[in-house]
N, C-alpha and C positions, 0 to 999 in steps of 0.2 A: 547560458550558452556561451561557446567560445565565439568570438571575432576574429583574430586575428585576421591581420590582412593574407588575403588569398592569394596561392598560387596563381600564373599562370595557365589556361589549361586547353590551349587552342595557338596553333602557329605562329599567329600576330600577336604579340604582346598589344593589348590597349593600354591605353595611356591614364584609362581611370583603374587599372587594377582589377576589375571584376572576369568572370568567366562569363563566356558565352551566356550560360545559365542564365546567370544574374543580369547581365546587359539586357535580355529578354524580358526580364519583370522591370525592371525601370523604365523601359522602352515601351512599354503593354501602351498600348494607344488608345482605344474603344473600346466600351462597353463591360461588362464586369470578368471577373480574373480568379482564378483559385491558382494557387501557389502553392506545390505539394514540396515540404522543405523535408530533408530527413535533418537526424541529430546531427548538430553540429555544422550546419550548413552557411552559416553566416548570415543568418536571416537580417538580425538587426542594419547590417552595415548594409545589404540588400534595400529597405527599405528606410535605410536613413536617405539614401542616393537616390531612392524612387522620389521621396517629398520632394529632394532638390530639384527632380529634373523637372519636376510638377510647375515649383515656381518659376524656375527656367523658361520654363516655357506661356507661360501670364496666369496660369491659373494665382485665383484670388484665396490669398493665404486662410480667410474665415471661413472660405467654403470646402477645406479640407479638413477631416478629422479621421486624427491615428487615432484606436481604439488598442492599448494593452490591457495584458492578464492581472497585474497585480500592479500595487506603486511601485515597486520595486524594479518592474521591467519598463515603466512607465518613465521614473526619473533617471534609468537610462538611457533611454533611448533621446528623451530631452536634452538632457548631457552632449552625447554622440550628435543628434542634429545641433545643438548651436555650436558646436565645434567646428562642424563642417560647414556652416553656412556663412557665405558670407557677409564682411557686416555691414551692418545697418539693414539687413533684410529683414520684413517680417515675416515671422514662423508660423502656422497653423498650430492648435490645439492639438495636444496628447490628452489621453484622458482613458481613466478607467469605466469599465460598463458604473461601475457603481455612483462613480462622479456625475457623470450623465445622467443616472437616475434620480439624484441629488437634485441638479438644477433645472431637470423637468418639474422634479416637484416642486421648486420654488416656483417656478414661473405657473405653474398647475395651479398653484394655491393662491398667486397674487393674483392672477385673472379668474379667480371664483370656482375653479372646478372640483379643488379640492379642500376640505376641511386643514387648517395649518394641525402638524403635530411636531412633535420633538424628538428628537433621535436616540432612543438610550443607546449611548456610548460603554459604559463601565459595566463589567462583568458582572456586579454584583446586580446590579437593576435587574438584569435580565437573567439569573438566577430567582432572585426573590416574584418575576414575574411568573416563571416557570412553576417555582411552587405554587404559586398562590392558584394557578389553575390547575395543579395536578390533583389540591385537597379541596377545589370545588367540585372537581369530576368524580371525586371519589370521596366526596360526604357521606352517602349510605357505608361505606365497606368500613370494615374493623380497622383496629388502628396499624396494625401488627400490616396488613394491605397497604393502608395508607405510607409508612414509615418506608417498607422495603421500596416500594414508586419512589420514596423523597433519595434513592439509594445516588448519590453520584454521577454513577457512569448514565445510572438508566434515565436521571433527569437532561444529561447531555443528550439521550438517545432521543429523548423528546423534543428540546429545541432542534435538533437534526432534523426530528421530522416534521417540525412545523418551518422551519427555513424551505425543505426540500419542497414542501405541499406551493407553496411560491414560486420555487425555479421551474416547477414542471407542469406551474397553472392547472391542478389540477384538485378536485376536492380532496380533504383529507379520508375519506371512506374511500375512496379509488385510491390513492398514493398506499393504503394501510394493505389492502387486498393485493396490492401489484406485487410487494418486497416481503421480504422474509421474517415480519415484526412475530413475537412469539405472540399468542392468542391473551397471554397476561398484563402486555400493550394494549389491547382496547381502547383501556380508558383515553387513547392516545388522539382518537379521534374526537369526541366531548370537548377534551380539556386542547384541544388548537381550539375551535371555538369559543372557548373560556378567554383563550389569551385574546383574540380580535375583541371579545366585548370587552375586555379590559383595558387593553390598549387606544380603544375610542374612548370608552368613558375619561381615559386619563389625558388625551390627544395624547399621544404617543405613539413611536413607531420604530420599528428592527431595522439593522441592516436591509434585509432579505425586501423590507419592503418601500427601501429605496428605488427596485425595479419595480416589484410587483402591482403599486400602487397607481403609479405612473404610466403604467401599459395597461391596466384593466381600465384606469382613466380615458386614456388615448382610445382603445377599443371602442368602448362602448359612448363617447360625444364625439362625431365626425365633427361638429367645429373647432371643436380641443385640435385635433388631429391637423385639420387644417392649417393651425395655425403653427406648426413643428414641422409640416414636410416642405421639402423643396428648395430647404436652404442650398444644402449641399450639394458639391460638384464629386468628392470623392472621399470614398470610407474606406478605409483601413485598417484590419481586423487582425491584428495576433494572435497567434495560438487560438487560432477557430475552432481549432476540435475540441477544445475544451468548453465553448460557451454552452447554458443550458436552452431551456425552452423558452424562459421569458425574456432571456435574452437576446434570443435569434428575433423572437415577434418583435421586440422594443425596436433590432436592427433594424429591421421591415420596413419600420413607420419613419424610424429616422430617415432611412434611404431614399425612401417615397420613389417616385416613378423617374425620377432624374439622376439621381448618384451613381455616382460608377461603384459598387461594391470591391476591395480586393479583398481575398479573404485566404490570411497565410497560417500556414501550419502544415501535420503530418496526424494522419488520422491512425499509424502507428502506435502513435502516444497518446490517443486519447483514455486517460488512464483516473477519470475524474466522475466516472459516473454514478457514483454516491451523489455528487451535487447534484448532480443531473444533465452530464455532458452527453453525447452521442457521438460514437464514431462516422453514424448516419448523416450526420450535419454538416461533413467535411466531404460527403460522398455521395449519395442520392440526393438529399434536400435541399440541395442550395439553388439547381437549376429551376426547383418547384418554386422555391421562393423568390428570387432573385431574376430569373430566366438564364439563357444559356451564357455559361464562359469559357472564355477561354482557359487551356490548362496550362500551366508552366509547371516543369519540376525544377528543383534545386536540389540536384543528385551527389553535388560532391559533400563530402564532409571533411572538416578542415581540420577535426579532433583527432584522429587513429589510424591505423593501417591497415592495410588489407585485410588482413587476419581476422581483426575485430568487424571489419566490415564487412567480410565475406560470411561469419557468424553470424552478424546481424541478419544478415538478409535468409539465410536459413531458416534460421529461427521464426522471424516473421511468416513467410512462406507459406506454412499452413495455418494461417489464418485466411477465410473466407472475404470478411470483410475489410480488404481494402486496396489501395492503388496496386498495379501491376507496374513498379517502380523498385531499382537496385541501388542500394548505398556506396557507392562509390570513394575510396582513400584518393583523397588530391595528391600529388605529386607534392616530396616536399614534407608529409605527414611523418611526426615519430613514427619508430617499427612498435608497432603493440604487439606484444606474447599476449596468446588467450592459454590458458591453461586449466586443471582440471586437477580437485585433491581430494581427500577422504580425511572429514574431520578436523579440530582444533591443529591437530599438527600442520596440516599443510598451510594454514593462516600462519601460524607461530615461525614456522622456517620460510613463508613468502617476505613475512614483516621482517624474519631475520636476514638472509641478504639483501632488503632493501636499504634496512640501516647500513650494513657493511659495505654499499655502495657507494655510502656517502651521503645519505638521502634521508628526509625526515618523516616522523612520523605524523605530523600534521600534512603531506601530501597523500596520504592514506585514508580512506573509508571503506569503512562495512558495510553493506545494507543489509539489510532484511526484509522478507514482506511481512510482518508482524512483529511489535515491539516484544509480543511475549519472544520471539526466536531471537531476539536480544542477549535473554537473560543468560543461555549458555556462551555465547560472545562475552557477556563481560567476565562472567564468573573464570575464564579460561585466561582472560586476560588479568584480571585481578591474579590469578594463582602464578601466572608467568612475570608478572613485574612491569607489564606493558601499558606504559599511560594511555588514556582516552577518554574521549570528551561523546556525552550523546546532545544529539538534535533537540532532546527533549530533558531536560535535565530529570525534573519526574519521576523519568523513567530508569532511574537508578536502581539495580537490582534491590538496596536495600532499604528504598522508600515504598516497595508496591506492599502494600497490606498483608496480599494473601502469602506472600516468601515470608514480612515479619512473622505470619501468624506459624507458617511453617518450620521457620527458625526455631518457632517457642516449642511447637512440639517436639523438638529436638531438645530442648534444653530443659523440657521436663523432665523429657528421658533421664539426661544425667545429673538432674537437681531436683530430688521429690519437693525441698525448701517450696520451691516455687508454685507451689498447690494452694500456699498461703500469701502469696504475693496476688493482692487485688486487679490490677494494672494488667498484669501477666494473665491471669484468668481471664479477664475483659477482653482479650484480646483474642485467646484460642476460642472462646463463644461468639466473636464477632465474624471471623474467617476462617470457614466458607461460613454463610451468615444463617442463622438459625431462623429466621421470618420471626423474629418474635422484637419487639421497638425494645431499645436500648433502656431506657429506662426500667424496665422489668427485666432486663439481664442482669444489669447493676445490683438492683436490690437481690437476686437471685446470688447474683457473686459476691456479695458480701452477707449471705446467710451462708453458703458454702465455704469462703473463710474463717468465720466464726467457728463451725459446726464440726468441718472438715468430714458432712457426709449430705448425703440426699435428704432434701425435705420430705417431713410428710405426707400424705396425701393431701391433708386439709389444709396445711400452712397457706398462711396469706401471699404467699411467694410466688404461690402456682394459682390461687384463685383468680379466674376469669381467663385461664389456659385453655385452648382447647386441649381433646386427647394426643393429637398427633404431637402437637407444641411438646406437649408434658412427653410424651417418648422420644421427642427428637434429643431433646434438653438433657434429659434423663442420661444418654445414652453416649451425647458427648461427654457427661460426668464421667461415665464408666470410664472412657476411653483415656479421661486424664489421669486417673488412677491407676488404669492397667500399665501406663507407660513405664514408670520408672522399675517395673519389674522385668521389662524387655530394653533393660540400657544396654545389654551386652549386642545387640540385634545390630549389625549393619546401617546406619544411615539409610539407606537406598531400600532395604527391607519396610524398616520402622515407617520411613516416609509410605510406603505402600500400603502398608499397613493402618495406619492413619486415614489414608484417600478414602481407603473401602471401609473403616468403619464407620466414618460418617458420611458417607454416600457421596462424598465430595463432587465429582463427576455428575450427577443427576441434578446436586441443588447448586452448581454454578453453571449447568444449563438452565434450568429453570430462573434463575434470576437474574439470566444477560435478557436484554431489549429484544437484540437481533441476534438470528442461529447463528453468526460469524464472530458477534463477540462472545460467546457462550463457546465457540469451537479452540477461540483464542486461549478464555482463559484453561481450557480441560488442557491444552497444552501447555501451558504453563505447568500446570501439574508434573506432564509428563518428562519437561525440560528437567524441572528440578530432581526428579526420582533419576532421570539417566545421569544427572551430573554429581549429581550422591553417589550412582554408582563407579562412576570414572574417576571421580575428585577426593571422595571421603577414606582414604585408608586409615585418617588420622580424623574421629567424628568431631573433636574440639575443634579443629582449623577448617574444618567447614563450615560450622556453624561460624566461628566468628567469620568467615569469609560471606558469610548471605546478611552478616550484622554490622559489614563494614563501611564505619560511613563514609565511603569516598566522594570527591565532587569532580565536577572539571577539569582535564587538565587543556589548557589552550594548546601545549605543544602535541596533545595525545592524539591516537588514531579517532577518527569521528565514527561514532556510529549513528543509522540514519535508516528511517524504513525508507523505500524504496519512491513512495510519494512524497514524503519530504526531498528528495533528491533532484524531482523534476526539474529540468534546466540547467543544473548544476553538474561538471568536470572536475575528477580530481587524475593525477597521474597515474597511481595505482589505484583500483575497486578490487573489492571482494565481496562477491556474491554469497551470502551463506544461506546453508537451511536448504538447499535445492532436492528434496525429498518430495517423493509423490503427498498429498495429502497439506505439506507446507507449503508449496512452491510447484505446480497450484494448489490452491488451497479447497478443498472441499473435505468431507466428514458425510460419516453414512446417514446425518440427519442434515446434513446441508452439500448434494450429492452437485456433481460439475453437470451443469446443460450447455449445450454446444454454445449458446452464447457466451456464458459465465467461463468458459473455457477460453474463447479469444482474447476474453476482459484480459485472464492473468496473462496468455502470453504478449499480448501488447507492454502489461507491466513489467514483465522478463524482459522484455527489448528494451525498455527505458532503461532498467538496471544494468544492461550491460552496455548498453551505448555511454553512459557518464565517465568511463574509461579513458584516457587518451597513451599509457605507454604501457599497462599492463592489465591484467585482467584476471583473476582465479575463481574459480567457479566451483563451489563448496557443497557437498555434499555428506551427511553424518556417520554415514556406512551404518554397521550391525544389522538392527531388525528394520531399517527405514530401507525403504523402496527409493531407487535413484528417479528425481525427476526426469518427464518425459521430454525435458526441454532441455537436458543436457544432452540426449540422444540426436533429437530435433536442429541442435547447433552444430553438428558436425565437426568437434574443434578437432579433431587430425586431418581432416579432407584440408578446412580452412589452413590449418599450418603447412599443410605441405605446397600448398600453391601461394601462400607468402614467401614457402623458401623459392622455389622459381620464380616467380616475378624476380625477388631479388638475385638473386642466382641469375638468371638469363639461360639458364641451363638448356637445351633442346631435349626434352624428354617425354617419357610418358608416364602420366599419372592419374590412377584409381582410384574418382572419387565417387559420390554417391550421386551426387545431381551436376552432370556434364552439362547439360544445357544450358543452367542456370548459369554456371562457371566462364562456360567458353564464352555466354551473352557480357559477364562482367569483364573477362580479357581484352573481349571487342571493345569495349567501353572507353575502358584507362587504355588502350592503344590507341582511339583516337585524340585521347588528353596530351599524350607525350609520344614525342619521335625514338624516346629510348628504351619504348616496352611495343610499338609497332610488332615486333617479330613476332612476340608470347602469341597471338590467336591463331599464327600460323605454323605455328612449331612447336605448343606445347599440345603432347596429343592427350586427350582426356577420354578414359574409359570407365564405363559403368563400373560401380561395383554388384555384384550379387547377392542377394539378400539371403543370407543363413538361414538353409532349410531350416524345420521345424518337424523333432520327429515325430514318428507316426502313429497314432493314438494307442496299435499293438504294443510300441515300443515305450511308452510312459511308463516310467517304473514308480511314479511319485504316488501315495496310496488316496483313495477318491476320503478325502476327511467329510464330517458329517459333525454339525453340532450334538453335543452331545460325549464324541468320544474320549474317550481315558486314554492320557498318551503320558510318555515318559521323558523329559528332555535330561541331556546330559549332566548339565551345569543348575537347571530348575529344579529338576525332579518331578513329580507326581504332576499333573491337572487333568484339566478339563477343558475341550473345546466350547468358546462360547459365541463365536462368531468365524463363516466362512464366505468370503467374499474372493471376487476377481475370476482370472480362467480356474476354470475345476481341474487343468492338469497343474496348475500350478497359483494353487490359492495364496491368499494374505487372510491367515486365521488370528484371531484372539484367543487367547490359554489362560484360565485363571489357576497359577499352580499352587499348591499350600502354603511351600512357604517363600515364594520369591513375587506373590500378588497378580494381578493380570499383567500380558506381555501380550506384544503382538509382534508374530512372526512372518518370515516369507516361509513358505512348508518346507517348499524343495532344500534350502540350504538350510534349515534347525536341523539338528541333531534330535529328529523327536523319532520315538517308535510307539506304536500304539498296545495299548494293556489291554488283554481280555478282559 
């Protein structure tokens, strides 16, 4: 988060520097406190000032404890207080939840309550534990079952969800039933019990149940209990909205009936509920828990300008749950441009007058909300010359498997050679993944090099195959054979071509965990076929562009999903990917429910609040649907009343939510004597909402699965899916020879074929 020291923003300059605001949270006197901060609001420096005025005043330094989000926010805030305190004072304890759940358990375990275990630290323990329980839950099944469970991503999906079964205290058959695990996770529930009896039998024990332990302890022996509450005089909790379930209870006990609870954050960004946050926690349940408090907000933001903050609050707005609270530009804030573009160019000419400013490309990031919408980021960047660095290294276009495997099918196309290259075959049998254990691809790829044709029925290559196995296998053969006869075929075809013969799309949903990483990776797919089709007129230089090993560059633009970003400010952001479907993200098997809805645009408001002098807001144009949160932001309304405030102009201006506006004018006219005028002179009129003609006058024809239509630039298909309004659907066409497309009706070029 940003600090800097804060305008003033109230008549009397005070002499510690704070606003109003702030003077209010340091000053809170009795009884417990929520503190509704937006981004960028000075929270740290907020509560560096509150500990002080705590000791200031005799509270007993051991009987206060700050509680931060990570170490990170921890050491500095530690930092920030002994800076400001003076010296020889002693300080209170910072501490993470996890640290606390650390020295309960030692103290749990020296007074008898809990059996001692050990912590595995190193990643690799705690993979080899994962296995070991995934091939005890699933000793009855085949191996080919067993192997695709041992797959990567999905063993991560597993400790996910036995971490998660901890934060949200609740059994792992409830946690499996609540979330979206695909029904081929089962085993997911057995094998968490596998891990708990293995981890007793070894004493041993997870992060995760550094809390969990510790609070099912305290619950269940009121002496245990006894002997932890009542230290404390006051609790200090950042970033509230992010703690989860077993978190909140551990607070409970620590609080006990004496602590004054504060509890600071913005349930805006509560943007963590994979762990098992709730935006709930910051909003209905604290009073249940804690009893009544009082509210403070910390409305200024000390990062951006009007613009972005009159955005913000739009954007928010139609979410349901949460404070009736406006983000306010402090006096003194950069002017921030929000702007709005269509596709890689509008990135590539934002990046380019930023450098001819004079400006670098390490005060620049990208987000994304999925690293697969990454990939068209980099490959755009790789082909323009523009260095960049990702959050994840990783995540480099040309270390993700399924791009190498795709690369190869590309480079069978124009090298039959490679049908005898071992390594190269292992590789297009590996991804998308055939369900059949590695070791029997192996021997199967080197009978196929040998032979350079399909085994026989009886060969030992295929015994103990089932049938489907032997037709899937079969049929990726064909597929590598057919290629090099279709080298002439377009990039962007061939790739299509490829997806649909081997069902790509069906068997990397079937072997994600969860329907959202399964949603991820079919995009991926589809990332790569549109940028084959934008990028490949030269099919050599995109292949080596998906093969190139680049790494880091420390001066380059960062890219970042949108939850790596949390708390984090750079000068310029670029939002990409802002299509219906990406951004928010739902799929016609993983559909948006009103809550799942709020989820992304709280994440939209994080992503655009890490801004502080400019902002662009990326959308892909063609067949993608513009997100509803680019409409939702209003960024012309918002510009035009940043140019007034600046301006001072007496005018009138059409925007879409006066209310909202004239509330925020009233706002910053009480912060400063030099915008006073704006709530009474700028006059603000509704805008009208663009009839919608009339069902006689739809000229768009009623599509129906099924029909034969003709596009211009496709040619010949078939409708395969109609979703959305029926005057104006979002159909899928699988055409002969340009592969499945999905359109908006009204603007394709389609006509339908008797």
């Amino acid at each position: 988060m940003n600090d800097r020291d804060p305008s003033m923003l109230s008549d009397q300059a005070p002499a510690d520097g704070l606003t109003a605001e702030q003077r209010a949270v340091v000053g809170h006197r009795h009884g417990h406190a929520r503190v509704a901060a937006v981004a960028g609001a000075g929270k740290t420096t907020t509560l560096v000032k509150r500990v002080l005025h705590l000791l200031a005043n005799g509270e007993n330094p051991r009987r206060i404890l700050v509680l931060m989000f990570n170490r990170a926010a921890r050491d500095d805030f530690r930092a920030k207080l002994t800076r400001e305190a003076p010296p020889n004072v002693a300080l209170p304890e910072v501490r993470t939840f996890h640290s606390i759940g650390h020295r309960l358990t030692q103290s749990l375990t020296r007074w008898g309550y809990l059996p001692p275990r050990q912590l595995l630290q190193a990643d690799w323990q705690r993979e080899r534990l994962l296995r070991q329980a995934v091939m005890q839950s699933l000793a009855s099944a085949d191996g080919e079952t067993r192997e695709a469970a041992l797959d990567a991503d999905r063993l991560e999906a597993f400790g996910q969800f036995c971490d998660l079964v901890k934060a949200e205290v609740v059994t792992p058959a409830e946690l499996f039933e609540k979330l979206d695990y695909a029904a081929g996770e089962r085993h997911f529930i057995d094998a968490f019990e596998v891990v708990e009896s293995l981890l007793e039998a070894a004493g041993q024990m997870t992060y995760a149940d550094l809390l969990h332990r510790p609070l099912r302890c305290l619950e269940e022996h009121t002496d245990a209990r006894r002997r932890v509450e009542g230290f404390l005089g006051h609790v200090i909790v950042d970033e509230y909205q992010d703690i989860n379930e077993a978190q909140l209870r551990l607070l409970k006990i620590l609080a006990g009936q004496q602590a004054q609870v504060m509890a600071v954050g913005d349930a805006n960004q509560c943007i963590y509920e994979w762990r098992g946050a709730r935006p709930d926690a910051m909003l209905s349940r604290f009073d249940g828990l804690f009893g009544h408090a009082s509210e403070y907000p910390l409305s200024y933001t000390f990062r951006h300008g009007h613009a972005l903050a009159l955005a913000a609050n739009h954007a928010i707005r139609h979410n349901r749950q949460r404070w009736d609270q406006l983000c306010l530009a402090a006096p003194g804030n950069p002017l921030t441009e929000v702007q709005t573009g269509v596709g890689a160019s509008a990135l590539l000419e934002t990046l380019q007058r930023w450098h001819a400013a004079g400006r670098h490309s390490d005060e620049a990031c990208v987000l994304v909300r999925s690293w697969s919408l990454s990939v068209s980021v980099q490959l755009q960047l790789l082909r323009a010359g523009v260095p960049f660095r990702l959050a994840q290294e990783e995540r480099f276009v040309f270390r993700l498997p399924l791009v190498q495997a795709l690369a190869g099918y590309l480079q069978l196309a124009r090298q039959p050679q490679r049908l005898q290259d071992p390594a190269h075959l292992a590789l297009l049998f590996s991804q998308p993944t055939t369900f059949v254990a590695q070791e029997r691809v192996r021997r199967l790829v080197d009978e196929l090099v040998r032979t350079q044709q399909w085994p026989a029925r009886e060969s030992s290559v295929l015994a103990g195959l089932k049938p489907g196995q032997r037709r899937h296998l079969k049929r990726r053969w064909q597929l590598l054979c057919e290629l090099p006869k279709l080298a002439s075929w377009p990039p962007a075809k061939l790739l299509e071509h490829v997806v649909d013969a081997i069902d790509a799309e069906k068997i990397l949903r079937r072997s994600a965990a969860r329907r959202e990483k399964g949603d991820d990776d079919v995009r991926l797919l589809d990332v790569l076929i549109e940028q084959a089709g934008e990028l490949a007129s030269d099919p050599e230089a995109f292949i080596e562009l998906l093969r190139n090993p680049v790494e880091n560059r420390p001066d380059g633009v960062l890219i970042s999903t949108v939850h790596g970003a949390k708390g984090l400010e750079w000068p310029l952001v670029a939002v990409w990917g802002l299509n219906e479907e990406d951004f928010p993200h739902f799929s016609r098997d993983n559909p948006l429910s009103p809550e799942r809805l709020e989820e992304e645009r709280r994440l939209y408001y994080v992503a655009i609040t890490r801004a502080r002098e400019r902002l662009l807001l990326v959308q892909d144009g063609g067949d993608h649907r513009p997100s509803r949160f680019l409409d939702e932001t209003a960024v012309e309304d918002c510009g035009r009343i940043d140019r007034a405030i600046r301006s001072g102009s007496e005018t009138g201006v059409t925007v879409r939510e006066p209310e909202m506006i004239g509330t925020y004018l009233a706002r910053i006219g009480q912060a400063s004597a030099d915008l006073e005028h704006l709530g009474r002179s700028l006059t603000l009129h509704a805008s009208q909402p663009v009839p919608s003609a009339p069902a006689a006058e739809v000229s768009v024809a009623p599509w129906q699965v099924g029909d034969r239509v003709r596009h211009a630039s496709f040619g010949d298909g078939e409708v395969l899916v109609v979703e959305g309004n029926a005057a104006n659907p979002v159909i899928d066409v699988r055409f002969a020879s340009a592969g499945r497309r999905r359109l908006i009706a009204a603007r394709a070029p389609l006509t339908k074929r008797s």
